[in-house]
C-alpha positions as CSV (number, residue, x, y, z in Angstrom):
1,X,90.9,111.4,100.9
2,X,93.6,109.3,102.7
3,X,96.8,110.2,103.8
4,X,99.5,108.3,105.2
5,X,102.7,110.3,106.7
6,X,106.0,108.9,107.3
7,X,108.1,109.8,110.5
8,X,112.3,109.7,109.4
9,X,114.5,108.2,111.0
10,X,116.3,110.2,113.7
11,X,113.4,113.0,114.3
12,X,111.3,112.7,117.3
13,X,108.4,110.8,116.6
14,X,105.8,112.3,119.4
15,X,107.2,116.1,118.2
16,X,106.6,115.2,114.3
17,X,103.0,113.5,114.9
18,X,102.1,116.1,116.8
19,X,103.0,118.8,114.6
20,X,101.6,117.0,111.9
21,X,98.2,116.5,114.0
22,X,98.1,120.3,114.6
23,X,98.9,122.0,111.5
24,X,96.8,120.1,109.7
25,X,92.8,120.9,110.4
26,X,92.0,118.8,113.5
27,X,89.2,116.8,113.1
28,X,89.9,113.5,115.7
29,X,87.2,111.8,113.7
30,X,89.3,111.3,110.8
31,X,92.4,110.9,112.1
32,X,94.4,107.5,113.4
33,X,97.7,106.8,114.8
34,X,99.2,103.5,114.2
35,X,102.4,103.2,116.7
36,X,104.5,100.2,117.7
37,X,103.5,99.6,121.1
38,X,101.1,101.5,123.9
39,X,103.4,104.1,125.2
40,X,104.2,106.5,122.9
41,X,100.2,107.2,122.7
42,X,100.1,108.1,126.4
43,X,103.5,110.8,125.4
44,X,101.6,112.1,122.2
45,X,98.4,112.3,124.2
46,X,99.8,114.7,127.0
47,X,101.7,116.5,124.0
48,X,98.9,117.2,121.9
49,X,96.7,118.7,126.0
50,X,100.0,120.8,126.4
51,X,99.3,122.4,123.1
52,X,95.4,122.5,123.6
53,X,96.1,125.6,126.6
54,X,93.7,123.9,128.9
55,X,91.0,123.9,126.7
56,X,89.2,120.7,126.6
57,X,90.9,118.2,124.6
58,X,89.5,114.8,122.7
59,X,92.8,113.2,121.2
60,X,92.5,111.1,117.8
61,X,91.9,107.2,118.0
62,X,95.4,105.9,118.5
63,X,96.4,102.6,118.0
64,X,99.3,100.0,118.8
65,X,100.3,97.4,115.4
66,X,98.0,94.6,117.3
67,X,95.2,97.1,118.2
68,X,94.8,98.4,114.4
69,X,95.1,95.1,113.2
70,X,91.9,94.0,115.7
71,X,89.7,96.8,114.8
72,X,90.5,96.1,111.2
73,X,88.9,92.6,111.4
74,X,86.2,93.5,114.0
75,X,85.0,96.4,111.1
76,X,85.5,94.3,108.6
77,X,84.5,91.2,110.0
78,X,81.3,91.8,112.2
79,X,80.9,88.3,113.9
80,X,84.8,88.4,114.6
81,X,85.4,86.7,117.6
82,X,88.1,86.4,120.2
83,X,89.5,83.0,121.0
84,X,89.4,81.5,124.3
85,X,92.4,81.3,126.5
């Protein structure tokens, strides 16, 4: 079953994915974080080893907007192809 989780307004976003990452049962197979740009991945990434205790740690796939929209029509398209520059 999907899930999709809304951050408010106003509430930290790296605290509340977090959270929501670790009190649900952690499985980084079947979980994905869409964000608006790069950065807050390499924040929610360091948050999420902070809370591992120096265990190893394998973070969920984490995406920007124009990441997940690529690997949405790479998987869904197979012979997707980039366009030369």
């Amino acid at each position: 079953m999907s899930r999709l989780y809304t951050i408010p307004f106003g509430s930290s976003l790296i605290d509340e994915t977090a959270k929501i990452i670790l009190d649900n049962t952690y499985d980084p197979d079947n979980i994905s974080v869409v964000f608006p740009g790069k950065r807050p991945s390499l924040y929610l990434k360091a948050r999420l080893a902070s809370a591992s205790g120096g265990r190893a740690f394998f973070p969920p796939r984490i995406f920007s907007f124009e990441e997940f929209i690529d690997h949405i029509a790479r998987k869904k398209r197979t012979l997707f192809t980039d366009l030369e520059r």
